[in-house]
C-alpha positions in Angstrom: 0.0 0.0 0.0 1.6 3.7 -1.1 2.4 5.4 1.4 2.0 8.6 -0.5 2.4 12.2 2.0 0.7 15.5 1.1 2.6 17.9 3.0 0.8 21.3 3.8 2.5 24.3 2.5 1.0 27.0 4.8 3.3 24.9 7.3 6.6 26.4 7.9 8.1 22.8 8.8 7.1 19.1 8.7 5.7 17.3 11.9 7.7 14.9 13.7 5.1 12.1 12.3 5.6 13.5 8.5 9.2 13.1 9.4 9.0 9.5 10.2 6.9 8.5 7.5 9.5 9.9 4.9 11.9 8.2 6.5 9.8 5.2 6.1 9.1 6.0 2.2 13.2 6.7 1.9 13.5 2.9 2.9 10.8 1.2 1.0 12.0 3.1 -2.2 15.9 2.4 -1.7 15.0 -1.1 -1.4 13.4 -0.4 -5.3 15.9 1.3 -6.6 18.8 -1.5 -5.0 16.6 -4.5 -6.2 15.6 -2.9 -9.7 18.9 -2.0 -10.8 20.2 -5.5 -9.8 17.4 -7.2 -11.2 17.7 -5.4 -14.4 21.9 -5.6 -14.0 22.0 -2.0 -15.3 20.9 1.3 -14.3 21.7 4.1 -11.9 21.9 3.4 -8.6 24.1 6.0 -6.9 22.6 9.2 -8.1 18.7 7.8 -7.9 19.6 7.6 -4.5 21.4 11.3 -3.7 17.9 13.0 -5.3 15.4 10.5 -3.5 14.7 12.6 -0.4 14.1 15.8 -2.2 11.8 13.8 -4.8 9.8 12.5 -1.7 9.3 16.2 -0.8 8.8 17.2 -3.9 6.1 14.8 -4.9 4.6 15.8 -1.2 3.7 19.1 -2.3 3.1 19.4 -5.7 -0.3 19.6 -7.4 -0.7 16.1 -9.0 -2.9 13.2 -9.5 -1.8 9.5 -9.6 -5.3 8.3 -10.8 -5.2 11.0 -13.7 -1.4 11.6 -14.5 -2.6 13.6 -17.2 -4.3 15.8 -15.1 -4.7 19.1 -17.1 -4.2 21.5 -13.7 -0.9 19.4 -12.5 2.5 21.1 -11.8 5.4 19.7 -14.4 8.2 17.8 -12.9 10.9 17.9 -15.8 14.1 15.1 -14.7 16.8 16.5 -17.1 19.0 14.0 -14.6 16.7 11.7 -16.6 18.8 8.8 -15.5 17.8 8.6 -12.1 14.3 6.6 -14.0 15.3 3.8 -10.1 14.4 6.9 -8.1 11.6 8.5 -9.9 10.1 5.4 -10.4 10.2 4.3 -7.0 8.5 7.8 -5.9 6.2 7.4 -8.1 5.2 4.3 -7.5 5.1 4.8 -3.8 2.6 7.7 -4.7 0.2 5.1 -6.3 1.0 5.9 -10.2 1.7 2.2 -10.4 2.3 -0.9 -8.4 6.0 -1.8 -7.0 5.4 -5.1 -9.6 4.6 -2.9 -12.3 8.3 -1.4 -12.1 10.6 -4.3 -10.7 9.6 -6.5 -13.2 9.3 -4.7 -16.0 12.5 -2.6 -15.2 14.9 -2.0 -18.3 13.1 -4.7 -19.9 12.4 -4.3 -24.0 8.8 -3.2 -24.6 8.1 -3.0 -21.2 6.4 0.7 -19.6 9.8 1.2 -17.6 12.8 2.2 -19.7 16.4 2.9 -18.2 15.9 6.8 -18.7 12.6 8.5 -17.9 10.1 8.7 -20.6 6.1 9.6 -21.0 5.0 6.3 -21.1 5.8 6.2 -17.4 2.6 7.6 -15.8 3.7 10.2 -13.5 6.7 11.4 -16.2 6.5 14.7 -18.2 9.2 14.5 -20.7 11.5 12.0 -22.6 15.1 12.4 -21.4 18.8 11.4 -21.3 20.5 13.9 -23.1 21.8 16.3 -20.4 21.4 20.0 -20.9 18.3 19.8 -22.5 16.2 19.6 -20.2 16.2 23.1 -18.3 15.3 24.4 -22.1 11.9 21.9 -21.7 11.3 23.1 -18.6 11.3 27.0 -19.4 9.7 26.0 -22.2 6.5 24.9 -20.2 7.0 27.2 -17.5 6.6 30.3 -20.3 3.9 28.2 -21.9 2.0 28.6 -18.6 3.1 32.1 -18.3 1.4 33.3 -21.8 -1.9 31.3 -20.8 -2.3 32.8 -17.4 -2.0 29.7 -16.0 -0.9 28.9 -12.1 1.1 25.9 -12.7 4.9 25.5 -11.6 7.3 23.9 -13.2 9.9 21.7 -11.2 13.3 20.8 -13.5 15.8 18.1 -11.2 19.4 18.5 -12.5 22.5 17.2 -11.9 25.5 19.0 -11.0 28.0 17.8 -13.8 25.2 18.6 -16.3 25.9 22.2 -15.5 29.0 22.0 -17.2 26.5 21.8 -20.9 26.5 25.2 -22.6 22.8 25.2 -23.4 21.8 25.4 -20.0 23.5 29.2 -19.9 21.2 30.1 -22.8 18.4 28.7 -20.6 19.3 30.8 -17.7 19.3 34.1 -19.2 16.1 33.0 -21.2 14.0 32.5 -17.8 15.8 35.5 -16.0 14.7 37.6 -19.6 11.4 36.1 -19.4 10.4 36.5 -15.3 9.9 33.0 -14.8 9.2 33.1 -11.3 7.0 29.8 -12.3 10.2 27.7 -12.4 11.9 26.2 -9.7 15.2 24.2 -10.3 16.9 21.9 -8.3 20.4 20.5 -8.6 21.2 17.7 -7.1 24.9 19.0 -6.1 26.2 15.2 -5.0 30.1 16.6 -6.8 30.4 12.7 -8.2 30.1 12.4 -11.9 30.7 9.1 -14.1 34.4 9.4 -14.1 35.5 11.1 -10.9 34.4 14.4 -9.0 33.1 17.0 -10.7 35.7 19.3 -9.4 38.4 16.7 -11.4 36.2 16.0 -14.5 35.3 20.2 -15.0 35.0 22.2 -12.1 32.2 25.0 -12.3 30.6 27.9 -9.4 26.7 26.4 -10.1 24.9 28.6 -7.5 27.5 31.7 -9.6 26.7 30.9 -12.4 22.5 31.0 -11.7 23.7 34.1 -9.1 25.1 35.8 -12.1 21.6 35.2 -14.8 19.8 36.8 -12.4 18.3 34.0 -10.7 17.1 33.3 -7.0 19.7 31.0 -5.5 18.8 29.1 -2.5 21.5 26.9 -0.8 21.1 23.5 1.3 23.6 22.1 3.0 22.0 18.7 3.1 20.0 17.5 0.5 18.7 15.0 2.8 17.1 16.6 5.6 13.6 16.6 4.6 12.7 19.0 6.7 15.1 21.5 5.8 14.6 20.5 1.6 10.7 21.3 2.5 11.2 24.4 3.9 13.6 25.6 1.0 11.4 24.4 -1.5 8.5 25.3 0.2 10.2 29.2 0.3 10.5 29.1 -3.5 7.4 26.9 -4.6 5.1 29.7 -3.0 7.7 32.7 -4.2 9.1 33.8 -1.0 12.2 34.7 -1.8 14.2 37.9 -2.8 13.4 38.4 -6.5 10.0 37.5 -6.5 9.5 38.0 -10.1 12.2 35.6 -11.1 13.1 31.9 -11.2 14.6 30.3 -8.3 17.6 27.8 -8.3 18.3 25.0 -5.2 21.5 24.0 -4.9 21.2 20.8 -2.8 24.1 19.1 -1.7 24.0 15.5 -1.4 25.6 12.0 -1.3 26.1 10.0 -3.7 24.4 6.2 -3.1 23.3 7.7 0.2 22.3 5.2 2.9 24.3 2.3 1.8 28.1 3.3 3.4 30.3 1.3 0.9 28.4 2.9 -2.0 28.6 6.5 -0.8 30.5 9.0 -2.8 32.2 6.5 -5.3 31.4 7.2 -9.1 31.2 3.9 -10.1 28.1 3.6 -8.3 26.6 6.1 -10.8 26.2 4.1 -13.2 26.9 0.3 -11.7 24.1 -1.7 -9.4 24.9 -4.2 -7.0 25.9 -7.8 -7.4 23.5 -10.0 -5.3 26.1 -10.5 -2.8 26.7 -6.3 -2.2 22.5 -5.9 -2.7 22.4 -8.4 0.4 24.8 -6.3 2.6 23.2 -3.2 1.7 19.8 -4.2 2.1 20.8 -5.3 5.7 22.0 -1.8 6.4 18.5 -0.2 5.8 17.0 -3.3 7.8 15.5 -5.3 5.0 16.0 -8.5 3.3 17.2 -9.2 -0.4 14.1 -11.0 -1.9 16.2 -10.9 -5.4 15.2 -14.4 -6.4 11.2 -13.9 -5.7 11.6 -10.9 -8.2 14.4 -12.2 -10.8 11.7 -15.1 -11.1 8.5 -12.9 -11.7 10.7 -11.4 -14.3 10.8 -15.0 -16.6 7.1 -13.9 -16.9 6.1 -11.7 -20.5 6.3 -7.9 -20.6 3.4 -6.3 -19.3 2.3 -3.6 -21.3 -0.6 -2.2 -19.3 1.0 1.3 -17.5 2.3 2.2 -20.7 0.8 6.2 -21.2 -0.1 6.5 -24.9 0.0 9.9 -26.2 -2.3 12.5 -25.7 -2.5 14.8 -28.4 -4.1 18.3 -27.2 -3.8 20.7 -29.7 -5.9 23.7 -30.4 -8.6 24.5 -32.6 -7.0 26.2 -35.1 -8.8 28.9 -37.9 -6.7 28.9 -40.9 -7.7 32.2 -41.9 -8.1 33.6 -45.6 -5.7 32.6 -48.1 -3.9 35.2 -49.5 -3.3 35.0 -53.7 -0.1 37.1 -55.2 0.7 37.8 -58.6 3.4 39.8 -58.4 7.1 38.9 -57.5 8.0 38.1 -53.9 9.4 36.1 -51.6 8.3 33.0 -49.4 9.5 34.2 -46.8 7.4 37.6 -46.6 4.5 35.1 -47.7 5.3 32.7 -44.5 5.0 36.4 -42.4 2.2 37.5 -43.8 0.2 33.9 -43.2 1.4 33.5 -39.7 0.3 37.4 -39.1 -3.1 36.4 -40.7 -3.7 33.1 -38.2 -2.6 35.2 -35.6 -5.4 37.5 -36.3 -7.7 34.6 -36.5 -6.2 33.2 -33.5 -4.9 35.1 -31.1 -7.9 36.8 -30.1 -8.8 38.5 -26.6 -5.6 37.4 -24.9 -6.1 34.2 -25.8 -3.2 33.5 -27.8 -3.0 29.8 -29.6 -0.7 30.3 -31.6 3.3 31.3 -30.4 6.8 32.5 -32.5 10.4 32.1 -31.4 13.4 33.8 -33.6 17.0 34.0 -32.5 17.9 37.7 -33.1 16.6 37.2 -37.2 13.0 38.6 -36.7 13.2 41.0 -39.5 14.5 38.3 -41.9 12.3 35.4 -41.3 9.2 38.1 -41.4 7.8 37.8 -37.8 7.4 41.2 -37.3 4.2 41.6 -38.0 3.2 38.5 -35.8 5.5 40.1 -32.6 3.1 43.4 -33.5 -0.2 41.7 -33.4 0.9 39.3 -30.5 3.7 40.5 -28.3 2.8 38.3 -25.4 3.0 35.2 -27.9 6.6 36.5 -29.8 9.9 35.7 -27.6 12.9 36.5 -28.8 15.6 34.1 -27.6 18.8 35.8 -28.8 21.2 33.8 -30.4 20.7 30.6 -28.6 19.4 28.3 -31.1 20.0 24.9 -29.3 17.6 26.2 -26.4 15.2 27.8 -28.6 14.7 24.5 -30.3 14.3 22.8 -27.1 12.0 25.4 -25.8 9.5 25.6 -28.1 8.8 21.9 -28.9 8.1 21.9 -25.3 6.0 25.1 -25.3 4.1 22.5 -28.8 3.3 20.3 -26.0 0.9 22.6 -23.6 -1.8 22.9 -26.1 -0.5 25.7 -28.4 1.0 26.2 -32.0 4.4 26.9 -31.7 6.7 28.6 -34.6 10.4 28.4 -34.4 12.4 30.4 -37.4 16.0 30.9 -38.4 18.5 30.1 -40.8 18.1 26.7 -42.6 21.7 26.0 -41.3 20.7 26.8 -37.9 17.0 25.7 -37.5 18.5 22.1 -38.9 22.1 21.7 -38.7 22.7 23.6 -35.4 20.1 21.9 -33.7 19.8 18.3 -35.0 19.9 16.6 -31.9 17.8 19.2 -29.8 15.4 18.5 -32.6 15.6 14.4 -32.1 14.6 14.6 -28.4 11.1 17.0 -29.7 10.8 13.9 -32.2 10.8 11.6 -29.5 8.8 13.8 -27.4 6.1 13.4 -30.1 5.7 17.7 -29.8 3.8 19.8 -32.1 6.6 21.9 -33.4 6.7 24.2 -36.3 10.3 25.1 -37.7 10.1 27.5 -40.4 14.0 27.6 -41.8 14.6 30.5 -44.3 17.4 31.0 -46.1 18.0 27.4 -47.2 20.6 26.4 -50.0 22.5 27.9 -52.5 20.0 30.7 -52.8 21.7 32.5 -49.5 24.0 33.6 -52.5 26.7 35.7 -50.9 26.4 35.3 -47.6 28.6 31.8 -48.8 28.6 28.4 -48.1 28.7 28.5 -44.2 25.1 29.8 -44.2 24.3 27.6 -47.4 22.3 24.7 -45.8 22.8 22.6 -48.0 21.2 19.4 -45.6 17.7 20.1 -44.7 16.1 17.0 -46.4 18.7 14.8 -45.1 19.0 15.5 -41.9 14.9 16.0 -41.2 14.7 12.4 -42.6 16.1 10.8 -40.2 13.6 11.6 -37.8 10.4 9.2 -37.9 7.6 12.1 -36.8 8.7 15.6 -38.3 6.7 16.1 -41.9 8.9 17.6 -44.5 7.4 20.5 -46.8 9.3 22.5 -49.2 7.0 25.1 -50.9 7.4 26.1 -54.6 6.3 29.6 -54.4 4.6 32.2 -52.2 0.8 31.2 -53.0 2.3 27.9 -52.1 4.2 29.1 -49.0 1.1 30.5 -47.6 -1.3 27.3 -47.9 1.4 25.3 -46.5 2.1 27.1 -43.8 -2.3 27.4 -42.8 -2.3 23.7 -43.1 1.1 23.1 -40.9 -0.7 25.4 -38.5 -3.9 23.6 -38.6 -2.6 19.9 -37.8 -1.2 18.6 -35.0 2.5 16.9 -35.1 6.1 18.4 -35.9 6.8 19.9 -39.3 9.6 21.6 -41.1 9.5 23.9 -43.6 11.9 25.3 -45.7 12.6 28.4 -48.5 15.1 29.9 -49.9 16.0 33.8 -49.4 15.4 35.1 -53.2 12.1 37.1 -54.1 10.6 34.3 -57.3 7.6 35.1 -59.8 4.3 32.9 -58.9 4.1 29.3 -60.9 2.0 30.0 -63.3 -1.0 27.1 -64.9 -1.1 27.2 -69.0 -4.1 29.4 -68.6 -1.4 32.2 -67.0 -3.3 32.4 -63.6 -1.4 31.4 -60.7 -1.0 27.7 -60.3 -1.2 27.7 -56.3 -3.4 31.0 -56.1 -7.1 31.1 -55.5 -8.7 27.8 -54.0 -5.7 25.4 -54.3 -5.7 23.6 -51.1 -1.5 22.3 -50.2 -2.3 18.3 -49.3 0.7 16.7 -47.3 1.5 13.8 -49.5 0.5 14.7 -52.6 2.7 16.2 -55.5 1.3 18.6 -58.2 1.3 17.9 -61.7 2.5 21.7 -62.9 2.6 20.3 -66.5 1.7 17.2 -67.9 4.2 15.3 -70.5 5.1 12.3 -72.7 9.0 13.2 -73.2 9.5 12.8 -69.3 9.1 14.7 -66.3 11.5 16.9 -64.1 10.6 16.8 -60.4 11.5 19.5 -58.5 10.4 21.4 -55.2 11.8 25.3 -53.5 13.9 27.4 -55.1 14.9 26.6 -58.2 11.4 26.3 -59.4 11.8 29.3 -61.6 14.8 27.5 -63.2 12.8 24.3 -64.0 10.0 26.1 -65.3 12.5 28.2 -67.3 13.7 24.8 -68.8 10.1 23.4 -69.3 9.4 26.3 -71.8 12.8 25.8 -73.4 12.3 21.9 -73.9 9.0 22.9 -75.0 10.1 25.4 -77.9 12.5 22.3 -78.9 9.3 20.1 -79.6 9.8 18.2 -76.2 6.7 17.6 -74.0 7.9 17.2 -70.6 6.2 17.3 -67.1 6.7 19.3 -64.2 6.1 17.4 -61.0 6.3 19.7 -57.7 7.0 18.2 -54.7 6.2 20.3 -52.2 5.6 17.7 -49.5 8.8 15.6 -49.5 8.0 13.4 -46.1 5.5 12.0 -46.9 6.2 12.2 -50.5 3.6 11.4 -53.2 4.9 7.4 -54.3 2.4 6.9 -56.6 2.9 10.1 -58.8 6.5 9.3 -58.7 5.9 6.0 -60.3 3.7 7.6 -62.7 6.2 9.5 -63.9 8.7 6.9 -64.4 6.2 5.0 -66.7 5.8 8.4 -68.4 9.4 8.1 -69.7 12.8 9.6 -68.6 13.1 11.1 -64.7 15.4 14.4 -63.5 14.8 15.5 -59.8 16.7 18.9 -59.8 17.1 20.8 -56.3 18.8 23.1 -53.9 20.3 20.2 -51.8 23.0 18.0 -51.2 22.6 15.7 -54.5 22.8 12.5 -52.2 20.3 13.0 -49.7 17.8 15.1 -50.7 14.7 14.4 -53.3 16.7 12.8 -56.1 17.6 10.4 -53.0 13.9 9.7 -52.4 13.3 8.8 -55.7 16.3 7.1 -56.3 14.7 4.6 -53.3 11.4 4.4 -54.8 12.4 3.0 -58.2 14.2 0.6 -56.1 12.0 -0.5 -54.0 9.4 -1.0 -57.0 11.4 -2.7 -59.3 11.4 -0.3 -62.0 13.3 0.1 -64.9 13.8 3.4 -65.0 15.9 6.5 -67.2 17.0 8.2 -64.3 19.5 11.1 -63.6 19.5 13.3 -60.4 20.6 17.3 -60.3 21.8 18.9 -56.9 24.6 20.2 -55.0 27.6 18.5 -55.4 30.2 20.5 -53.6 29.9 23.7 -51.3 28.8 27.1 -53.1 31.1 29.9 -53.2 29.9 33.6 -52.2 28.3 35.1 -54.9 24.8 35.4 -56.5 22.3 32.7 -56.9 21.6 32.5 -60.3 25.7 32.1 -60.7 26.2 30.0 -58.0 23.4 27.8 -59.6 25.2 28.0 -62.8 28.3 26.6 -61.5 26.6 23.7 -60.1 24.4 23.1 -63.3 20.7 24.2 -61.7 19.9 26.8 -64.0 17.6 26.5 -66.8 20.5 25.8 -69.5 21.8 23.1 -67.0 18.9 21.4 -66.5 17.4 21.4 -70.0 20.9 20.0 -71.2 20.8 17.3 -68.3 17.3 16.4 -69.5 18.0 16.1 -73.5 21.5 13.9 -72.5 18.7 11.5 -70.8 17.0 10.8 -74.0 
């Protein structure tokens, strides 16, 4: 039976009988942690046990529900230490999430609901981690999430102390000091033991300067393991009494490492090594219980249960997608993207109810937010040039019920941020990066802000849809529908203002009432000498090439891609049986669309006359339409590409 405490806050200290019973829940939940790590002959012992007395507390005075862990009105608990899955488990399961079976025999075990570092198909668990450094970004990125809905919720982030020595968690810092996040409470588990010595040996760093200098509160505890003392700390900064009142508050907690077992205590090998039966014996004699390994090593023969595992929930706002907007005149898809995320803010963000949120890294002028930050200046937040955290912030902000934009660079919404952007994909968020200034078309700015990797990269995620928009008209019903539907999406443009694709009739081809279809590719012109497929930027140049094929006497097709995950298969195989196939983009030639297809024929079997067009080396800094010319992507290259196919 859980032994679960709720501690009452308007108290200045714990009873001498709340006391005792945390000591009670320390043992029952060190026996856990000792057996499952054993059991599972991997795991972290050492630092699931240095946090477990503050994670009592914590858990003790937090608004939560065990019987609904997706409780809309809950505080967050974000465990960037996410490898400390023995001690949050156990906490969680003494607060009735789950039963102690549920996590000692499922443990580490493949498809069970209790992997080696937390994740959200624990119940109880907010966010998918491991990675550290990131998770301070997930945090504020709830905590401002709460902030721009007027909501009451706090936001708990558990770190460790050699994780302060990540960069990302400085840009986190000043972020939430920026930002008045007085809704965020961190806590580092200061225990100085790291996997391969002290943290002082390994990279020493001032973590209670470092928060004092970002303009942080910064509360210190000399032991981590008085409970009394942790409550009345936390309690001080959970109901914001503490100096700076309108900012966020950091607890540096010092602790033990493996704390209660003595021949465990302070050693880093214990951070990352359990016990053998023999040492799991000797320590559970020291907290005055027995070792019932065997009972639970044979419970464990039995299949995976499945039945905790938390499946998704998808909340995501209703969403208006506003009037389309139609041009006819040159421009650029980036001003388009501005102009449609200004009109579904205006169809959103009504009343001071804003749905719909943008994040730019000191480039709001160039990815065309500015009229959004106008419109909605409590939904805009300008991160500075701190892309890793911005990326991590605003998948988490995806995840509290509202449309989040992220734009920059294509080199630094994709490149810089890969991995930041692997952990959202995980996370299953909602995100919406909008990269600019992708390929070749950057011109002079040269080839270090040429992103030449977009497709790639994005493609080796499993849940981020991959658009690539042709033109403005495009741009903006694109942009409406990524808006509209929940899930993470990419979408990407070059810098350089285009003319409109036009249909025969001369009326723009993705004007009016075209409606952009994820998964389906558009038949610009139709063919029987073959068909170049093409997406982005150099659409002017393949259309420029159509004509001139087409004043030779050659009938091609045009086959825009706009959506390249998930990419339209079946038109792709149409248009091999149509006769000759050249993909032509701005993109690594490798990895990009010519890629795709490349795999499709494959896959199908089909015989097919096949070339592909794309970047084969890095630009130089010049002009687009010569940089293209040096690589072959303008309309003489691709026309001449085309007639060496036939």
């Amino acid at each position: 039976m859980a032994l679960a405490l709720a501690l009452n806050l308007q108290n200045t200290e714990l009873t001498s009988d709340e006391i005792a019973k945390l000591a009670e829940m320390r043992k029952v939940c060190t026996r856990r942690i000792l057996l499952a790590t054993s059991l599972a002959s991997s795991g972290h012992p050492g630092g699931s046990l240095s946090t477990l007395d503050m994670l009592l507390v914590t858990y003790g005075c937090i608004r939560h529900n065990p019987q609904d862990s997706q409780w809309q009105g809950r505080d967050r608990v974000v465990m960037s230490i996410g490898h400390v899955s023995p001690g949050v488990y156990s906490v969680l399961a003494e607060n009735g999430y789950f039963s102690e079976k549920d996590f000692l025999t499922g443990f580490r075990r493949a498809g069970s609901g209790f992997p080696g570092h937390v994740e959200r198909i624990v119940p109880g668990v907010e966010w998918d981690t491991g990675n550290l450094g990131q998770g301070l970004s997930t945090a504020v990125g709830m905590a401002q999430a709460f902030k721009m809905k007027g909501l009451e919720q706090k936001v708990i982030c558990y770190m460790g102390d050699g994780e302060q020595q990540k960069g990302q968690i400085a840009e986190a810092m000043r972020y939430a000091n920026k930002y008045k996040l007085n809704n965020l409470i961190v806590i580092v588990d200061r225990n100085h033991v790291q996997i391969c010595g002290t943290t002082e040996e390994i990279m020493d760093i001032d973590v209670a300067g470092l928060f004092a200098v970002s303009g942080w509160n910064v509360l210190q505890l000399e032991d981590g393991h008085d409970t009394n003392k942790f409550f009345q700390t936390f309690r001080k900064a959970y109901l914001g009494q503490v100096e700076k009142s309108d900012k966020p508050t950091m607890i540096e907690a010092h602790t033990v490492m493996g704390k209660g077992v003595s021949f465990m205590e302070n050693l880093c090998k214990y951070h990352g090594s359990p016990l053998t039966q023999e040492q799991l014996t000797v320590a559970l004699k020291e907290v005055g219980l027995e070792n019932d390994f065997d009972k639970w090593a044979e419970l464990r023969q039995a299949p995976v249960d499945t039945g905790t595992k938390v499946k998704n929930v998808v909340r995501y706002p209703a969403i208006m997608a506003g009037e389309p907007i139609t041009y006819d005149h040159k421009t650029d898809c980036r001003s388009a993207y501005g102009n449609a995320l200004h009109s579904l803010a205006q169809a959103n963000n009504v009343g001071g109810d804003m749905k719909i949120a943008g994040i730019s890294c000191d480039l709001e002028g160039s990815v065309k937010m500015g009229a959004f930050h106008k419109h909605s200046p409590t939904a805009y937040f300008e991160a500075g040039i701190q892309e890793h955290h911005a990326a991590s912030m605003g998948a988490a902000i995806s995840r509290e019920e509202v449309v989040c934009f992220f734009s920059t660079f294509g080199v630094f919404a994709v490149s810089e941020v890969y991995n930041q952007n692997r952990i959202s994909d995980i996370n299953e968020t909602n995100f919406k990066v909008v990269a600019t200034h992708c390929g070749l078309d950057v011109g002079e700015d040269g080839p270090t802000h040429q992103g030449i990797d977009y497709i790639g990269l994005m493609r080796n995620y499993f849940r981020f849809n991959v658009y690539l928009p042709a033109d403005p008209n495009q741009t903006d019903r694109v942009i409406r529908t990524a808006a509209a539907q929940p899930g993470n999406v990419f979408v990407g443009m070059g810098r350089s203002k285009m003319d409109m694709v036009l249909a025969e009739d001369g009326t723009p081809f993705f004007g009016g009432d075209y409606c952009f279809t994820p998964g389906r590719g558009d038949w610009v012109r139709t063919g029987k000498a073959g068909t170049l497929i093409a997406y982005g930027a150099v659409t002017p140049n393949v259309m420029a090439a159509w004509q001139g094929l087409r004043d030779e006497g050659l009938e091609v097709g045009v086959l825009l891609m706009a959506s390249v995950v998930p990419v339209d298969r079946a038109a792709i195989i149409e248009a091999v049986n149509r006769g000759p196939v050249l993909t032509v983009e701005d993109h690594h030639v490798d990895t990009g669309l010519g890629a795709i297809v490349a795999t499709i024929i494959a896959d199908n079997g089909l015989a097919a006359t096949f070339k592909r067009l794309g970047v084969t080396r890095y630009g130089a800094s010049g002009k687009p339409a010569d940089l293209y010319a040096a690589q072959g992507l303008d309309s003489a290259g691709i026309s001449k590409a085309f007639k060496e196919m036939l």
